[in-house]
FINUMAR-943172 format. One line per field, with one value per residue (C-alpha): residue number from 1; residue in three letters; x, y, z. Coordinates in steps of 0.001 Angstrom, whole numbers, plus 524288, in hexadecimal, padded with zeros to 5 digits. Layout:
N
baro: c(NUM|...)
torvo: c(ALA|...)
u: c(X|...)
v: c(Y|...)
w: c(Z|...)
//
This chain:
187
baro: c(1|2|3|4|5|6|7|8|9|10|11|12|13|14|15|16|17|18|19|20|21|22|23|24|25|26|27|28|29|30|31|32|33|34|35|36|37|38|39|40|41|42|43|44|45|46|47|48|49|50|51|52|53|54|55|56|57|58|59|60|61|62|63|64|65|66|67|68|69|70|71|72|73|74|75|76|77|78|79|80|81|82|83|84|85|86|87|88|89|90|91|92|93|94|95|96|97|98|99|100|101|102|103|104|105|106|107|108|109|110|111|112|113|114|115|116|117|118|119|120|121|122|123|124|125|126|127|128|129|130|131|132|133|134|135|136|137|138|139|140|141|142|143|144|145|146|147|148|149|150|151|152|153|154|155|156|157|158|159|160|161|162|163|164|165|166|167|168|169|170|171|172|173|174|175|176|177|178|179|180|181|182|183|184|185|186|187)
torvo: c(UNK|UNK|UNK|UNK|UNK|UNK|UNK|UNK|UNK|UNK|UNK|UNK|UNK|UNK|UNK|UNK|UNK|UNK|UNK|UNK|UNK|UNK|UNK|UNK|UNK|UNK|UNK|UNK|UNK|UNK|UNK|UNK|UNK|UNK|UNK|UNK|UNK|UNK|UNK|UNK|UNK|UNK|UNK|UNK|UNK|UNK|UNK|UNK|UNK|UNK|UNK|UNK|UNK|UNK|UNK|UNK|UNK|UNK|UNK|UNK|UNK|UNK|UNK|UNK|UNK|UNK|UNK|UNK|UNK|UNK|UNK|UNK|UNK|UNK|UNK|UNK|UNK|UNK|UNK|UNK|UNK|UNK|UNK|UNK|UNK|UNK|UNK|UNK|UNK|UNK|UNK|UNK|UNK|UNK|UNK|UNK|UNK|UNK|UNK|UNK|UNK|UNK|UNK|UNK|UNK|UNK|UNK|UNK|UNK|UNK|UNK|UNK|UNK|UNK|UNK|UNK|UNK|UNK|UNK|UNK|UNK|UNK|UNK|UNK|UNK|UNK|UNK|UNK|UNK|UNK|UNK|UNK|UNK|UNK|UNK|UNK|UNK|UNK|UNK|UNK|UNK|UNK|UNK|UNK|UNK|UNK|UNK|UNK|UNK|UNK|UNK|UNK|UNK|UNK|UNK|UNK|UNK|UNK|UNK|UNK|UNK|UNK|UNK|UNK|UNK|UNK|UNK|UNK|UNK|UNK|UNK|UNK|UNK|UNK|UNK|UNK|UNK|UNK|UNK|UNK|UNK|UNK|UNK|UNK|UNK|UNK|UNK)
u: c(8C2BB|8C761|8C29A|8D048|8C7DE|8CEAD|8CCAB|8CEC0|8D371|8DED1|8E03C|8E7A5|8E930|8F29C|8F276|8FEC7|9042A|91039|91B28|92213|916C8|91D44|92C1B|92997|931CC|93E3A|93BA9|93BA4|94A0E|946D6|9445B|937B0|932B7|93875|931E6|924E7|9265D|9281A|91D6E|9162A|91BD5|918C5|90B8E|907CF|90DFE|90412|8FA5F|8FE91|8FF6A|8F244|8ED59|8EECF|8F319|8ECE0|8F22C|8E9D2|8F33D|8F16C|8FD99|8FD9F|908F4|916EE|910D0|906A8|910DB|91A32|90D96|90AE1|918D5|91C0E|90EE2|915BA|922A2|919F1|914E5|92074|926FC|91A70|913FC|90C61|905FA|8FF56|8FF50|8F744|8FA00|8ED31|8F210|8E61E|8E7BB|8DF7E|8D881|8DD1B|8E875|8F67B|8F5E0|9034F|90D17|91870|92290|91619|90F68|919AD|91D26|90E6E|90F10|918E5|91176|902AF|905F3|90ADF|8FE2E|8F4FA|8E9D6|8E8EF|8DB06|8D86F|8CF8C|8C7B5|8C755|8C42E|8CDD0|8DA6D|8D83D|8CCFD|8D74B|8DCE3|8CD52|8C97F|8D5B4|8D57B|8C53E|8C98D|8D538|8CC41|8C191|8CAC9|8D245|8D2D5|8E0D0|8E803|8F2F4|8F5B2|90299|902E2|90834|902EB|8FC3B|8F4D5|8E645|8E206|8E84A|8E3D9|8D73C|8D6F9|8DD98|8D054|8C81A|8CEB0|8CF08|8BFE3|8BDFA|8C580|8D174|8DCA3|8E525|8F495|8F83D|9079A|90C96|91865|91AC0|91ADB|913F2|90577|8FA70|8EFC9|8E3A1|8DD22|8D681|8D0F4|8D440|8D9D4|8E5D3|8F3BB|8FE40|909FE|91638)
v: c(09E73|09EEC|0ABC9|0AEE0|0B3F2|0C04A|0CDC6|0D53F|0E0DB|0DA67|0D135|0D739|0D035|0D176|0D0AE|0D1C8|0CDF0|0C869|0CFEF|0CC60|0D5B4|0E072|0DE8A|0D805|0CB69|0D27A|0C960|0CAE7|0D01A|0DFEF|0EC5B|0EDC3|0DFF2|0E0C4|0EE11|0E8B6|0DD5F|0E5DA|0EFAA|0E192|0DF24|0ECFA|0EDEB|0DF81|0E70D|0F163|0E917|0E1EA|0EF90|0F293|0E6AB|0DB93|0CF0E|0C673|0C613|0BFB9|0BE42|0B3E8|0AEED|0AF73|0B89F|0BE5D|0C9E4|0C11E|0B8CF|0C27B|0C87A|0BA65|0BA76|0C691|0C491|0B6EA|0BE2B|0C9E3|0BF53|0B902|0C4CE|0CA8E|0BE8B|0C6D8|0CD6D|0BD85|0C182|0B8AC|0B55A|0AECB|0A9F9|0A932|09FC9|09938|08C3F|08624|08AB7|09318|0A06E|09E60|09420|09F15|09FC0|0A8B8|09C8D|09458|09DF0|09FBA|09180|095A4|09F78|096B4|08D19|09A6F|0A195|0A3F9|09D8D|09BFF|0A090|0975B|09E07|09416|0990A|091A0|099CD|09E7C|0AD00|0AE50|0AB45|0B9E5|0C0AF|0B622|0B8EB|0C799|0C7F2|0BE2E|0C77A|0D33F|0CCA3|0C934|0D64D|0E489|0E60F|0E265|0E46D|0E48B|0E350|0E753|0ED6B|0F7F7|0F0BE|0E680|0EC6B|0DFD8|0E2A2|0F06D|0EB56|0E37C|0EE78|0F6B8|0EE22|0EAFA|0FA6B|0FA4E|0EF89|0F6DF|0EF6C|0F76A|0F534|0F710|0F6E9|0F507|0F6B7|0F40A|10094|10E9A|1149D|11563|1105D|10CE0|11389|10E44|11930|1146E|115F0|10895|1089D|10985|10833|1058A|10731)
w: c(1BEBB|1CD48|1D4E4|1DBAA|1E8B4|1EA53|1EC23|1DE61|1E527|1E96D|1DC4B|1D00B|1C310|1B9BB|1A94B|1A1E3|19364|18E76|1926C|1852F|17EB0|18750|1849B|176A1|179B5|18117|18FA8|19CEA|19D2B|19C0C|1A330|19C82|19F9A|1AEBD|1AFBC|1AB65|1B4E5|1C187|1BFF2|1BF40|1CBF3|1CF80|1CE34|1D342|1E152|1DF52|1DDAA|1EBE7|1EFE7|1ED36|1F44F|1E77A|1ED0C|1E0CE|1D3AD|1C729|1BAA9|1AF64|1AA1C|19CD3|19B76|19F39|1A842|1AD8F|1B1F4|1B6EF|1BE9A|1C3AB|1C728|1CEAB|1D754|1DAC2|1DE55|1E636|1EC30|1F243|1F50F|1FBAF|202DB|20B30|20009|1FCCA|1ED10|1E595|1D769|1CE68|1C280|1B99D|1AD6D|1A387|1A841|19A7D|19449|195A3|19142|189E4|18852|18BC3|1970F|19CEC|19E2A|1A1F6|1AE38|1B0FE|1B3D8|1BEEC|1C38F|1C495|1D0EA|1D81C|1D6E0|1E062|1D829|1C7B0|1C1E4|1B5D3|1AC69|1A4C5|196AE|18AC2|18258|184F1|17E4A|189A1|19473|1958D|19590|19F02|1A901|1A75D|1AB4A|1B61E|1BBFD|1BB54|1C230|1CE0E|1CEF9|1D4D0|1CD64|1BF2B|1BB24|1ABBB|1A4EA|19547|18B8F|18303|178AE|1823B|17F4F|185A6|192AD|19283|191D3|19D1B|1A41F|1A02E|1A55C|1B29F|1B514|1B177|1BAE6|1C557|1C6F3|1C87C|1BCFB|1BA0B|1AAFD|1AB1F|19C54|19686|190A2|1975B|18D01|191E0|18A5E|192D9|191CE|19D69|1A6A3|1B1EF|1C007|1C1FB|1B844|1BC50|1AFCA|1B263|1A76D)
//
Protein backbone atom coordinates (compact mmCIF):
# COMPACT_ATOMS: atom_id res chain seq x y z
CA UNK A 1 0.00 0.00 0.00
CA UNK A 2 1.12 3.61 -1.00
CA UNK A 3 1.07 6.20 2.08
CA UNK A 4 -0.71 9.17 0.10
CA UNK A 5 1.68 11.81 2.29
CA UNK A 6 -1.00 14.03 3.33
CA UNK A 7 -2.37 15.66 6.13
CA UNK A 8 -5.63 13.62 7.38
CA UNK A 9 -7.17 16.71 8.57
CA UNK A 10 -7.53 17.95 5.29
CA UNK A 11 -8.19 14.26 3.58
CA UNK A 12 -11.91 12.86 3.60
CA UNK A 13 -12.89 9.44 2.27
CA UNK A 14 -15.86 8.35 1.00
CA UNK A 15 -17.93 4.68 1.18
CA UNK A 16 -21.10 4.25 -0.67
CA UNK A 17 -23.36 1.16 -2.07
CA UNK A 18 -25.20 0.55 -5.13
CA UNK A 19 -27.54 3.14 -5.75
CA UNK A 20 -29.93 0.49 -7.39
CA UNK A 21 -30.30 -0.93 -3.56
CA UNK A 22 -31.76 2.62 -2.89
CA UNK A 23 -34.28 3.12 -5.82
CA UNK A 24 -34.79 -0.82 -6.32
CA UNK A 25 -33.91 -0.76 -10.15
CA UNK A 26 -35.97 2.66 -11.18
CA UNK A 27 -32.29 4.65 -12.66
CA UNK A 28 -30.73 7.69 -12.62
CA UNK A 29 -33.80 9.53 -14.22
CA UNK A 30 -35.71 10.66 -10.71
CA UNK A 31 -36.14 13.29 -8.12
CA UNK A 32 -35.16 10.90 -5.50
CA UNK A 33 -31.94 9.70 -7.21
CA UNK A 34 -30.97 13.57 -8.35
CA UNK A 35 -31.69 14.61 -4.76
CA UNK A 36 -29.37 11.99 -3.37
CA UNK A 37 -26.70 13.00 -5.88
CA UNK A 38 -26.51 16.78 -4.86
CA UNK A 39 -26.40 16.54 -1.14
CA UNK A 40 -23.27 14.29 -2.43
CA UNK A 41 -22.14 17.29 -4.11
CA UNK A 42 -23.16 19.24 -1.09
CA UNK A 43 -21.31 17.92 1.45
CA UNK A 44 -17.94 17.19 -0.63
CA UNK A 45 -18.16 21.57 -0.59
CA UNK A 46 -18.29 21.35 3.10
CA UNK A 47 -15.73 19.29 3.33
CA UNK A 48 -13.47 22.00 1.01
CA UNK A 49 -15.05 24.37 3.29
CA UNK A 50 -13.69 22.96 6.23
CA UNK A 51 -10.22 22.84 4.78
CA UNK A 52 -10.57 19.02 2.71
CA UNK A 53 -8.72 19.30 -0.46
CA UNK A 54 -8.10 15.21 -0.72
CA UNK A 55 -10.67 12.77 -1.49
CA UNK A 56 -10.07 8.67 -0.95
CA UNK A 57 -13.07 6.61 -2.66
CA UNK A 58 -12.79 2.92 -4.04
CA UNK A 59 -14.77 2.30 -7.02
CA UNK A 60 -16.63 -0.53 -6.69
CA UNK A 61 -19.99 1.11 -6.98
CA UNK A 62 -22.60 3.73 -8.47
CA UNK A 63 -22.05 6.37 -5.43
CA UNK A 64 -18.42 5.73 -5.34
CA UNK A 65 -18.30 6.70 -8.75
CA UNK A 66 -20.55 9.59 -8.72
CA UNK A 67 -18.33 10.80 -5.52
CA UNK A 68 -15.18 10.20 -7.72
CA UNK A 69 -17.00 12.17 -10.24
CA UNK A 70 -18.27 15.34 -8.72
CA UNK A 71 -14.66 15.88 -6.91
CA UNK A 72 -13.36 15.79 -10.70
CA UNK A 73 -16.03 18.43 -11.71
CA UNK A 74 -15.25 20.62 -8.16
CA UNK A 75 -12.10 20.38 -9.32
CA UNK A 76 -12.26 22.04 -12.64
CA UNK A 77 -14.66 24.44 -11.67
CA UNK A 78 -12.55 25.40 -8.51
CA UNK A 79 -8.80 25.15 -9.71
CA UNK A 80 -7.64 27.17 -6.99
CA UNK A 81 -9.03 24.88 -4.44
CA UNK A 82 -6.09 21.95 -6.13
CA UNK A 83 -8.76 18.94 -5.11
CA UNK A 84 -7.17 15.70 -5.18
CA UNK A 85 -9.04 12.51 -6.02
CA UNK A 86 -7.21 8.77 -4.79
CA UNK A 87 -8.90 6.10 -6.33
CA UNK A 88 -8.03 3.05 -4.20
CA UNK A 89 -8.57 -0.44 -5.99
CA UNK A 90 -7.60 -3.98 -5.56
CA UNK A 91 -3.95 -4.91 -6.80
CA UNK A 92 -5.66 -8.14 -8.49
CA UNK A 93 -9.01 -8.03 -9.55
CA UNK A 94 -12.33 -5.66 -10.51
CA UNK A 95 -14.75 -5.27 -7.87
CA UNK A 96 -17.63 -5.93 -10.49
CA UNK A 97 -17.97 -6.50 -14.08
CA UNK A 98 -20.94 -3.63 -14.14
CA UNK A 99 -21.18 -0.24 -16.01
CA UNK A 100 -19.65 0.90 -12.26
CA UNK A 101 -16.63 -0.67 -13.34
CA UNK A 102 -16.62 0.18 -16.74
CA UNK A 103 -16.93 4.14 -15.81
CA UNK A 104 -14.41 3.67 -12.92
CA UNK A 105 -12.08 2.86 -15.70
CA UNK A 106 -12.80 6.54 -16.88
CA UNK A 107 -12.38 7.94 -13.84
CA UNK A 108 -8.56 5.97 -12.85
CA UNK A 109 -6.06 7.93 -15.42
CA UNK A 110 -7.82 11.31 -13.97
CA UNK A 111 -6.94 10.70 -10.38
CA UNK A 112 -4.51 12.22 -8.49
CA UNK A 113 -2.86 8.80 -7.55
CA UNK A 114 -4.70 4.98 -7.38
CA UNK A 115 -3.86 3.00 -3.97
CA UNK A 116 -3.72 -0.81 -4.99
CA UNK A 117 -4.49 -2.92 -2.02
CA UNK A 118 -2.80 -6.30 -2.32
CA UNK A 119 -5.34 -8.88 -1.09
CA UNK A 120 -5.35 -12.51 -1.68
CA UNK A 121 -9.23 -12.66 -1.73
CA UNK A 122 -11.62 -10.52 -3.15
CA UNK A 123 -14.25 -10.64 0.03
CA UNK A 124 -11.08 -9.01 2.06
CA UNK A 125 -10.88 -6.09 -0.52
CA UNK A 126 -13.76 -3.84 1.16
CA UNK A 127 -12.19 -4.47 5.17
CA UNK A 128 -8.77 -3.85 3.73
CA UNK A 129 -9.83 -0.33 1.90
CA UNK A 130 -12.14 0.82 4.67
CA UNK A 131 -9.00 0.31 7.54
CA UNK A 132 -6.85 2.02 4.79
CA UNK A 133 -9.31 5.27 4.33
CA UNK A 134 -9.63 5.58 8.09
CA UNK A 135 -6.01 5.46 8.64
CA UNK A 136 -5.43 8.48 6.16
CA UNK A 137 -8.43 10.69 7.23
CA UNK A 138 -9.79 13.49 9.65
CA UNK A 139 -13.29 13.24 7.59
CA UNK A 140 -15.84 10.38 5.89
CA UNK A 141 -18.47 10.66 4.40
CA UNK A 142 -21.00 7.56 4.22
CA UNK A 143 -23.84 7.06 1.83
CA UNK A 144 -26.56 4.11 2.80
CA UNK A 145 -29.62 3.09 3.15
CA UNK A 146 -31.42 1.87 6.18
CA UNK A 147 -30.67 -1.70 6.23
CA UNK A 148 -26.70 -1.33 5.48
CA UNK A 149 -25.56 -2.60 9.20
CA UNK A 150 -22.20 -2.90 7.52
CA UNK A 151 -21.89 0.76 6.69
CA UNK A 152 -23.17 1.78 10.02
CA UNK A 153 -20.47 0.01 11.33
CA UNK A 154 -17.78 1.63 9.73
CA UNK A 155 -19.51 4.86 10.45
CA UNK A 156 -19.05 3.73 14.39
CA UNK A 157 -15.78 3.25 14.17
CA UNK A 158 -14.62 6.37 12.18
CA UNK A 159 -16.58 8.54 14.92
CA UNK A 160 -14.57 6.44 17.65
CA UNK A 161 -11.44 7.20 15.83
CA UNK A 162 -12.33 10.89 15.66
CA UNK A 163 -12.99 11.49 12.15
CA UNK A 164 -15.77 13.62 11.61
CA UNK A 165 -18.38 11.62 9.90
CA UNK A 166 -21.57 12.51 7.56
CA UNK A 167 -24.16 9.53 7.16
CA UNK A 168 -26.39 10.69 4.09
CA UNK A 169 -29.43 8.08 3.79
CA UNK A 170 -31.75 7.55 1.31
CA UNK A 171 -34.74 7.78 3.30
CA UNK A 172 -35.88 10.71 5.74
CA UNK A 173 -37.00 8.49 8.26
CA UNK A 174 -34.09 8.39 10.88
CA UNK A 175 -32.57 5.28 12.04
CA UNK A 176 -29.18 5.84 13.13
CA UNK A 177 -28.30 5.26 16.53
CA UNK A 178 -24.92 6.68 16.50
CA UNK A 179 -24.17 9.25 19.52
CA UNK A 180 -21.07 10.73 19.42
CA UNK A 181 -19.93 14.24 18.86
CA UNK A 182 -18.66 13.75 15.38
CA UNK A 183 -21.93 12.68 13.44
CA UNK A 184 -23.79 14.85 11.07
CA UNK A 185 -27.00 12.90 9.19
CA UNK A 186 -28.19 14.19 6.58
CA UNK A 187 -31.90 13.04 4.91
Amino acid sequence: MQNIGRDAAGTCCFLGQSFEKFFEGQGENNSAYMSLLIKIVLEIESKMDKGCDTFLTPLCCNAEIWFAEAVLDLRRAYPDKHLRLISILPAKEDCSAGPASRRAQHIVPLSDEVVTLDISRAADYMQTCVGYMLAHAGHLIVVRDERNAGAHAVAEEACKKGLETTVITSKGDRKDTITVRHLTILH
